[in-house]
N, C-alpha and C positions, 0 to 999 in steps of 0.2 A: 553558877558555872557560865552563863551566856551573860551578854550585857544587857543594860536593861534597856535600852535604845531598840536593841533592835529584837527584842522582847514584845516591845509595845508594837512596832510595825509589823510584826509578826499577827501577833491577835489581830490587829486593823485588817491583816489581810484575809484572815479566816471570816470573822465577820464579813467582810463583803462579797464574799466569797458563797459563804452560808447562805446570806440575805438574796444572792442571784438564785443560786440552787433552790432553795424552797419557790423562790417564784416560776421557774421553769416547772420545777416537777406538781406545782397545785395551779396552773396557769387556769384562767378563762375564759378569753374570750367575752365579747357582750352574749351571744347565744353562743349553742352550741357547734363552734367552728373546731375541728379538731384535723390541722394537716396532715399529711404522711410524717411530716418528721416529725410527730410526737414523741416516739422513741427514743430519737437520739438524744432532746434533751434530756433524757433521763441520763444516758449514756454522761452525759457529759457533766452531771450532778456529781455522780459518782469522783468524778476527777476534781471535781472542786473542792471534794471532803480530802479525800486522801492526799491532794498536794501538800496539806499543810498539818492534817491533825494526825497526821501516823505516826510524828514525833514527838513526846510528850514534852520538849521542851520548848517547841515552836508553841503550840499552845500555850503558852503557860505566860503570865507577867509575875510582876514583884508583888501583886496582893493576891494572889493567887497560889496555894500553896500544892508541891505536887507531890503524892503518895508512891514511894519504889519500894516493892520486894521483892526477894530474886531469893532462891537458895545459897548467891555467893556475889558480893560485889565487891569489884576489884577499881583499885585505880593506879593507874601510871606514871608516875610523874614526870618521867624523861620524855616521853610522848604527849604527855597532857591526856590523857584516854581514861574512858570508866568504860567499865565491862561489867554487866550484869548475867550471871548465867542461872540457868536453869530454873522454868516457872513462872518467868519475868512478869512482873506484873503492876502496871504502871497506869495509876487512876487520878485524874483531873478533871475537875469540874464534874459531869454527868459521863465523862468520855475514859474508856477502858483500851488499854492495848495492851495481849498478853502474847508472849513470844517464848521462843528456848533462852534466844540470847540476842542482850541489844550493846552495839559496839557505839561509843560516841566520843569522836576526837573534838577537846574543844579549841584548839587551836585552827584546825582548817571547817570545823562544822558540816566533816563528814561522818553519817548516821548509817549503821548498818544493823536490822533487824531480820534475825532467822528463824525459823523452824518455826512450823504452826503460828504464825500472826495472826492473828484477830484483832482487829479496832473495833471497837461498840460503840456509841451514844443511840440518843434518845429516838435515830430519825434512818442509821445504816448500818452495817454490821458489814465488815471489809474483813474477806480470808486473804490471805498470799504468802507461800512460800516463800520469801525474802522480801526485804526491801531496802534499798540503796541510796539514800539522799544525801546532800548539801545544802542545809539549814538556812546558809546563807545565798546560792543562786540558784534555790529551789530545783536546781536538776537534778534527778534518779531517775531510775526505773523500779519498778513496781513488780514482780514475778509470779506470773501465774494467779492473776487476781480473780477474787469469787466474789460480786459485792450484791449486796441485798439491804431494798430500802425499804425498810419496814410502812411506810403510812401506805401507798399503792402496791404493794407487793409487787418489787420490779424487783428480777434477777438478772444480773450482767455479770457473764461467765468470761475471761478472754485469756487470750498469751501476755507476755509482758507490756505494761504499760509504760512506757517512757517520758519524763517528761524532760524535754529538748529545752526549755528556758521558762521566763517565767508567766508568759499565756501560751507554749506551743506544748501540745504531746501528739505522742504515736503512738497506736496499738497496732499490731500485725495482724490480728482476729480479733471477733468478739461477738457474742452471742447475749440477747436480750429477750425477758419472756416476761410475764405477769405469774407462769403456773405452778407449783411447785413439786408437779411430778417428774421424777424420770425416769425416762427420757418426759419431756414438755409435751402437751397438748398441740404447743406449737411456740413457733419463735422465729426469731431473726439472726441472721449473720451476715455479717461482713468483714473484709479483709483490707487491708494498709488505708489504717484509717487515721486520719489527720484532723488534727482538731487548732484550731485558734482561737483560744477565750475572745469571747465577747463581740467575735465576728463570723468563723465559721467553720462547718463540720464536709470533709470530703471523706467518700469510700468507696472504693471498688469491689462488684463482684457482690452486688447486697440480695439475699434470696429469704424469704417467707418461707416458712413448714409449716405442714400441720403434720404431726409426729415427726416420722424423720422423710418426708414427702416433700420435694421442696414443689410452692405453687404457684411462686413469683418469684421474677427474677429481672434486676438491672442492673445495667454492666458500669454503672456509675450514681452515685449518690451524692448529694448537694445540698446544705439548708443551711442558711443565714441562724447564727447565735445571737446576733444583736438584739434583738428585740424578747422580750414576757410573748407576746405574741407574734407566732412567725410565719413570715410569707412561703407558699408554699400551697401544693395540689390540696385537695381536699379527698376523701374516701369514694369513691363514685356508686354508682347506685344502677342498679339492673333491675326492671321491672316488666311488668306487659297488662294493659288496658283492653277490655273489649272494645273500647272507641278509639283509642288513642296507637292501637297496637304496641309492640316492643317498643320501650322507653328505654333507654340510656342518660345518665343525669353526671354533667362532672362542674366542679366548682374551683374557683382558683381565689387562695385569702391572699390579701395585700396587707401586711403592716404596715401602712404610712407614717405613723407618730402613735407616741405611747396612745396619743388621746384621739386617733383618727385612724379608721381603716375602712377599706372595701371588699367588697365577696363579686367575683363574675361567674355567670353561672352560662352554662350551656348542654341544652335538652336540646333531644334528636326523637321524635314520634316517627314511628315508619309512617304512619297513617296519617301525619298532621303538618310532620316538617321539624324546621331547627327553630326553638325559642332562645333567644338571650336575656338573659338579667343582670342588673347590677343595683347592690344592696352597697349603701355609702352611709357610716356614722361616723359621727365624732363629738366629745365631751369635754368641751372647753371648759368649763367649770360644773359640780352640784345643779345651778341657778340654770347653763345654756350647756342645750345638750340636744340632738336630733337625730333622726334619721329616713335615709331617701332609699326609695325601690320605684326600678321601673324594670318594664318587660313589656314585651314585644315578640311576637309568633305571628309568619305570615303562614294559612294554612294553605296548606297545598290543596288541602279533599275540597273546601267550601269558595279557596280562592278569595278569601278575607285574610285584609291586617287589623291582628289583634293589639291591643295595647291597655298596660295595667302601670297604674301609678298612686303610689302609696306614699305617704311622707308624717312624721311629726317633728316641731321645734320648739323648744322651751327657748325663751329669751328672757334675759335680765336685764333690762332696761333701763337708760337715763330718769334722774326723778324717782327715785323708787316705784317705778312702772316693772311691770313682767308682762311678758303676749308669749302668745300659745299659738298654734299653726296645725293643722290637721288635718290632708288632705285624702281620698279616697276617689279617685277617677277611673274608670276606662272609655275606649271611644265607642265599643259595640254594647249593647243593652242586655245583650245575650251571650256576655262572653263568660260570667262561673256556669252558665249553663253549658257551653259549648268547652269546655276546657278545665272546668270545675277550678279550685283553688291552685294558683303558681308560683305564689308564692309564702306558702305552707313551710315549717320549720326554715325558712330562712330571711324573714325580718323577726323586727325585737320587738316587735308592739304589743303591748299584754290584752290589748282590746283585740287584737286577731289571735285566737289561743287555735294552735293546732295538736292535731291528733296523733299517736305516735307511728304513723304509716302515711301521714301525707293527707290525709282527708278530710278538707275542712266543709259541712256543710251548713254551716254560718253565714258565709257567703252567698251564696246557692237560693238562702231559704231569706234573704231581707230582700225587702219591698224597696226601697232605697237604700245608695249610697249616702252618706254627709261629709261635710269638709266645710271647717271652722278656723276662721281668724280671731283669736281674742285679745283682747291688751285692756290690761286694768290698771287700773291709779288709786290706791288706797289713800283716806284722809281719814282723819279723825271721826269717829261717829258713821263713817260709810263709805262707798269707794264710785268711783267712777267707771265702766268702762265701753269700749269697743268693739263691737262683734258683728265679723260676715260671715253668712251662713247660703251654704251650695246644696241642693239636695238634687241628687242625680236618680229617676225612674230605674230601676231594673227588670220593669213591666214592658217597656215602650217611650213616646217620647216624653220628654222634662219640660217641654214649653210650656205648659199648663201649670207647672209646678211655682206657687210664689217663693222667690229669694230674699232672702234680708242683705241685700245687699245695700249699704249694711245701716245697724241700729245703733244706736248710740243712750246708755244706759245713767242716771244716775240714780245711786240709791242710801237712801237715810235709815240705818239700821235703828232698833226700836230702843227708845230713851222714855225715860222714867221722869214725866212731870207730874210730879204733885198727885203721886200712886195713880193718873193716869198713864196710859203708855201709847206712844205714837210711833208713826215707822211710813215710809213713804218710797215709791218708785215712781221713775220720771222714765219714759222710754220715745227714742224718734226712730222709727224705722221705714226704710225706701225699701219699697216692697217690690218686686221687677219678675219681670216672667215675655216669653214672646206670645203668647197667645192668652187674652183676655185681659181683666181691667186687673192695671199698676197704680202703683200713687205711694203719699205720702199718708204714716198714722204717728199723730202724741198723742200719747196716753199718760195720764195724769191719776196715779193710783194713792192717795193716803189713807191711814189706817189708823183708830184710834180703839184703844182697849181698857177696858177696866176689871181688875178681877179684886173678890173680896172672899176672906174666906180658908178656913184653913181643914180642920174634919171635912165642911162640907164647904166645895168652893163654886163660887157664880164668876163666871167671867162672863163679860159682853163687849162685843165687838160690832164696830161701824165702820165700812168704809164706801167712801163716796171716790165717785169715778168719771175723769171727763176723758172721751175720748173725740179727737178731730181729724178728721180727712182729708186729704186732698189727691184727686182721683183724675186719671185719665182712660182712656177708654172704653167705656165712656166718659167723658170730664164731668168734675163737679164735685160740690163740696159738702159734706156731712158729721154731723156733729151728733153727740150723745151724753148726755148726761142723765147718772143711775146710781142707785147707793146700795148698798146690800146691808143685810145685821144679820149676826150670828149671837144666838143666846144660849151659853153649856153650862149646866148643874153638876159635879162632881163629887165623888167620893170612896171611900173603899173600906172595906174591912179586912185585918187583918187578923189570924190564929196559929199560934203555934202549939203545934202535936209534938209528940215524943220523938215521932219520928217524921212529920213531911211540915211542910209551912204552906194554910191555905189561904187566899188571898182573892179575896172579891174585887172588882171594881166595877160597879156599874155606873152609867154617865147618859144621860138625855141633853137632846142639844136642838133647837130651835132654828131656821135659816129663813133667809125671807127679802127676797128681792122683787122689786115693784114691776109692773108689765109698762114695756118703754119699746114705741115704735122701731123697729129694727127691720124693718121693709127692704130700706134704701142703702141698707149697708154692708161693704163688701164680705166676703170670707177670704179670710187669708190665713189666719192663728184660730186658736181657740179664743180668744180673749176679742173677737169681734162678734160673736155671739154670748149674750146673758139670758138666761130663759127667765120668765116671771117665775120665780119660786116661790111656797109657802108650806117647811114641809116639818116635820118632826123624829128625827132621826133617837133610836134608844140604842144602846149597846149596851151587854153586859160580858165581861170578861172574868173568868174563873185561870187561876194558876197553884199548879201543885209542885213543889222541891223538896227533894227527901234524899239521902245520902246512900237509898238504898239503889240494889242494882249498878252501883257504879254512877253515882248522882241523877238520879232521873228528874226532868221537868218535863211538865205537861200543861197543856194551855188549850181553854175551849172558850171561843166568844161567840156570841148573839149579836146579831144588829140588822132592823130594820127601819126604812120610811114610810113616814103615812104621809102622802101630799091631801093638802087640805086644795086643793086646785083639780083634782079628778074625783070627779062622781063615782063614776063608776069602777073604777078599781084603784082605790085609793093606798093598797099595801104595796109596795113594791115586794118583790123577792127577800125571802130569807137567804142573809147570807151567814152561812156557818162556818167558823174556822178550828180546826183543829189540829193540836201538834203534840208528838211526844216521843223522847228522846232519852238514849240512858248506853249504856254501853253496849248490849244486845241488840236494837231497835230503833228505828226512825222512821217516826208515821207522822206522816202530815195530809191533811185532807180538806180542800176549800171545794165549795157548794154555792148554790143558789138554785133557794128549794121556792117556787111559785105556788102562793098558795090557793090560785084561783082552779091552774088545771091539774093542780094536785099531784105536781109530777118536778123533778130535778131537772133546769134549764142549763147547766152548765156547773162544771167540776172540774177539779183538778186535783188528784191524789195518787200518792207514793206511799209504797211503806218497803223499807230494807230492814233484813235479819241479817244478823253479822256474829260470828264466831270466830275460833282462833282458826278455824281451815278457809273461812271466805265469808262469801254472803248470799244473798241471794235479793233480786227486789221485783216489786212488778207496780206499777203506774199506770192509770188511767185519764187521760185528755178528754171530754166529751162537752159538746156547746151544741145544741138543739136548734138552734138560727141555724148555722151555716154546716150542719150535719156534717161535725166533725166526732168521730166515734173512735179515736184510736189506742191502744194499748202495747207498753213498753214491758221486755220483758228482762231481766237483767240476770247473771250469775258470775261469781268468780269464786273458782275451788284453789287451794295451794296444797301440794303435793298429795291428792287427791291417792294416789297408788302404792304401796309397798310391796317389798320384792324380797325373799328373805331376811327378813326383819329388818330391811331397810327401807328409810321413807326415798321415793321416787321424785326428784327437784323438779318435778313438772306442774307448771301454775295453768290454769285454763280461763278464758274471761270469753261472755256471749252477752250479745244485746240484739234482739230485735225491736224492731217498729211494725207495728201489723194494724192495719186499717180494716175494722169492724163492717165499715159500709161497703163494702165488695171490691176494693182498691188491693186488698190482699198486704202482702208486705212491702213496705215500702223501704227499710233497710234491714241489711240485717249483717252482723257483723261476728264472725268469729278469731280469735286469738290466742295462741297457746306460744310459752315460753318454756324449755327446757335446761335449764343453767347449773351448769359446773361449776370448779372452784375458780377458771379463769377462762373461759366460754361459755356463751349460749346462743343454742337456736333458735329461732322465733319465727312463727308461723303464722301470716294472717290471711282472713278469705273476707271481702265485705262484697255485698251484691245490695244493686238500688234496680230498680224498675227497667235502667236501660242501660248499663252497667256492672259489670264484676271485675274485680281485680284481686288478686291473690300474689302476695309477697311471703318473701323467703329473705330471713333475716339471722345473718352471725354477726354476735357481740364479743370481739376477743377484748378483754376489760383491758382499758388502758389502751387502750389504738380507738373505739368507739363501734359505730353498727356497719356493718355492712349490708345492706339491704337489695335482695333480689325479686 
């Protein structure tokens, strides 16, 4: 009936059409950026489907074949018309549309479908009372539409859809929600709304419910369609800090290029002042790809400017070279203490992981910042490279602190001569600090190894080591040359049971480095001190796996030193390790047991119970040096309550920190979520020694949190 011409342009244009819409409606952003107009692109998916596939023949090409049954189909010749009445039911590809009756003149490729419409596929399902098109200049109107997109469960309710040409439509209303009761939980409307494929979405009179309560409202609405990610406000955030007092937090995303955008951020502390940020990535390629944060709060209360700067760069370099960049600065020593983390859920960096409420005490709790330059040159057999290295006190000042600024690496990865095996590093590094002695060190590290031996295996190992100085402050020049050996005996027994697999390994290993003047030699690294060693280290390690419980493994090792160099207490500590894991269970427990004062010198153990309602864990920290004694106490129930034989959607999660030695708690953190089919609220309190803060949080699914 149609030509095949424009058959095919037709498909062309559903495809590109489809391919926009799925990316608007599963968009993301690098993090979690999610503007006010999230909504509308949804809105505006909907028009993407139904411009083209409500017609079974715009869909359709010449390899494509299309399924009509009707209780009566009629055609006209004098008109050129087919008329399908009654139960119409017209199936292509995965997509259904079933109607009373569908009218199609093929002469002018005007379509008209009535009574009870439904379109189906795989991704929306579209009701409306009528629909009116022209196949060929895409213009109809659409009556009374109901569309529902099944992967996010978006429903968009409105009056007639109009489509004015082939990127314009209007709607006069229209109503979008996530919920699928009614009346909705909550939802949106707006009125004479205008749409432009591909550029952009105008409405007036736009207002938020929750039931039929409207709680927002403005008198005009605006968002760019051009862009997967689009420029626009971000959800704003209402808080209150015992230090910082009532917080207000709003952020503004920029889509600059597919592959480049920025987030500005602007925080108002009654107690502190206005802070600004701005977060900048962009991903030029897989290979070069980075991103920058800075921030800045001058405080009002202390009468300091603060300032935070964050950055990583991947670079793919001339020469098959790659360099890395990673920087970590601020100007005050005491600024995560005085203002804790700011930049929390909004950079990308998987090395700053934050918490779901803003709290990061990662920051807080490191002794240093760092900030690295690398750049490598891989060759054959080993690689060359370049690395500066910054390390910023968050104790006090850094001037004491030695920099590598910077060192210069090559290294000869281990090759296989004549079943000996060798391997070598070569390093130059300018060692710099403002207070005390600077200079230059090479280090001259090769390594030669032999192992024989397969049941039982001897490997032996030699490496000899020059290292040279050149030193200012005091001046002067120092040298060292030292060799070390390592001697290991190996082996293992294996058995299998009916049901677990046990597995021995035990292993003794000899060390033995010679005593070498080291008077006159600076401290900068670990590798400018070698202590005389002469020691004998034994380990034995036990492993059990068995299918039971949900595959459980478990692992317990032994290992101690005997220095042949001390008299009088020649064992070092036992250290014990132990782990075991299965679907119920996770316990792990490390030790150092002394066996001179007969007492445990330091531990570290967890153990978590896990069920289908939650878990429960508790952990203990304890180091006898520095009279650390603390214990973590952990739970998380999932719908813990029932209510007339209904389970209650309420999740509960608790963690404290509680210091043993009279310091009392030192966090402690509670959280409950309560989640509907298309809301939830969430409540959280965490309190530190000199701080509480409590948030108040709704998730309407599909817009994102809103957080108070």
């Amino acid at each position: 009936m149609r030509n095949r011409n424009k058959e095919i342009q037709n498909k062309r244009d559903i495809q590109e059409n489809n391919v926009l819409c799925r990316k608007l409606l599963t968009y993301t952003i690098f993090t979690s950026h999610y503007p006010i107009s999230t909504l509308s692109s949804v809105l505006i998916c909907a028009l993407f489907f139904f411009s083209f596939i409500l017609s079974p023949y715009s869909n359709a090409s010449a390899e494509r074949l299309i399924d009509i049954t009707a209780d009566n189909l009629e055609s006209l010749a004098e008109t050129d018309t087919y008329i399908a009445r009654g139960s119409v039911k017209i199936i292509y590809g995965d997509s259904t549309l079933n109607a009373d009756e569908v009218n199609f003149n093929n002469i002018t490729a005007d379509t008209i479908a009535t009574g009870n419409v439904i379109f189906e596929d795989a991704e929306v399902i579209i009701k409306a009372e009528k629909i009116e098109m022209n196949l060929d200049t895409k213009v109809g109107i659409i009556y009374n539409s109901d569309i529902f997109y099944k992967t996010r469960n978006y429903h968009i309710r409105g009056g007639d859809l109009q489509k004015l040409g082939d990127k314009t439509y209007y709607m006069s209303r229209a109503e979008a929600t996530t919920c699928n009761a009614t009346p909705p939980e909550w939802h949106f409307k707006g009125k004479d709304i205008k749409i432009k494929l591909h550029e952009n979405i105008k409405a007036k009179n736009t207002t938020f419910y929750i039931k039929n309560i409207p709680v927002l409202y403005s008198p005009y609405f605006w968002a760019p369609l051009a862009k997967d990610r689009q420029t626009g406000l971000l959800i704003p955030t209402l808080g209150y800090s015992s230090t910082k007092g009532v917080t207000f937090k709003q952020g503004f995303f920029w889509a600059i290029k597919d592959n480049m955008d920025a987030t500005f951020y602007a925080d108002y502390y009654t107690n502190k002042g206005i802070g600004k940020g701005i977060d900048y990535r962009y991903a030029a390629s897989p290979q070069t790809n980075g991103e920058l944060w800075i921030y800045h709060l001058r405080d009002n209360d202390l009468l300091r400017d603060f300032f935070e700067f964050k950055s990583y760069h991947n670079y793919k370099l001339p020469l098959n070279m790659s360099g890395y960049l990673k920087t970590h600065l601020v100007n005050e020593f005491d600024y995560y203490d005085v203002l804790r983390s700011t930049s929390s859920e909004r950079i990308g960096l998987s090395t700053w992981e934050p918490d779901q409420f803003g709290f990061s005490s990662e920051e807080r709790l490191q002794k240093y910042l760092e900030s690295n330059l690398q750049i490598f040159k891989p060759f054959t057999g080993g690689r060359a490279y370049l690395l500066g290295q910054y390390r910023q006190s968050l104790e006090g000042s850094s001037g004491s602190i030695p920099q590598s600024l910077p060192e210069l690496g090559f290294i000869i990865n281990t090759k296989d001569i004549w079943r000996t095996y060798f391997n070598m590093a070569v390093t130059g590094t300018n060692f710099w600090r403002n207070n005390g002695q600077y200079g230059y060190r090479l280090d001259v590290y090769p390594n030669f190894y032999m192992s024989v031996g397969r049941a039982v295996n001897f490997t032996q190992k030699v490496g000899l080591r020059e290292t040279l100085y050149y030193l200012k402050e005091p001046s002067g020049n120092v040298t060292r040359e030292i060799f070390d050996l390592r001697s290991s005996l190996t082996t293992r027994f294996l058995k299998r049971y009916s049901s677990f697999i046990h597995l021995i390994e035990p292993s003794i290993e000899y060390a033995y480095i010679p005593a070498v003047d080291q008077s006159s030699m600076p401290s900068f690294d670990s590798a400018d001190f070698m202590p005389k060693t002469s020691s004998l280290t034994y380990t034995l390690t036990n492993r059990l796996t068995g299918p039971f419980w949900g595959s459980t493994e478990a692992r317990f090792r032994l290992s101690q030193s005997y220095s042949m160099l001390n008299d009088e207490k020649p064992f070092s500590p036992v250290q014990i390790e132990t782990a075991l894991s299965n679907r119920f269970l996770n316990f792990s427990a490390n030790a150092l047991f002394d066996i001179y004062d007969k007492n445990i010198s330091e531990t570290i153990t967890a153990v978590n119970f896990r069920w289908y309602k939650g878990f429960v864990g508790i952990g203990k920290n304890f180091r006898r040096s520095t009279s650390l004694d603390q214990y973590t106490f952990e739970a998380g129930i999932n719908r813990p309550f029932d209510m007339l034989n209904m389970s209650i959607p309420l999740n509960l999660y608790g963690k404290l920190w509680y210091d043993v030695k009279g310091n009392g708690v030192q966090e402690l953190k509670l959280h409950s979520r309560y989640t509907s089919q298309c809301w939830s609220l969430i409540v959280s309190f965490t309190q530190k020694p000199h701080e509480h803060q409590i948030m108040f949080g709704i998730e309407f699914k599909g817009l994102g949190i809103i957080k108070i």
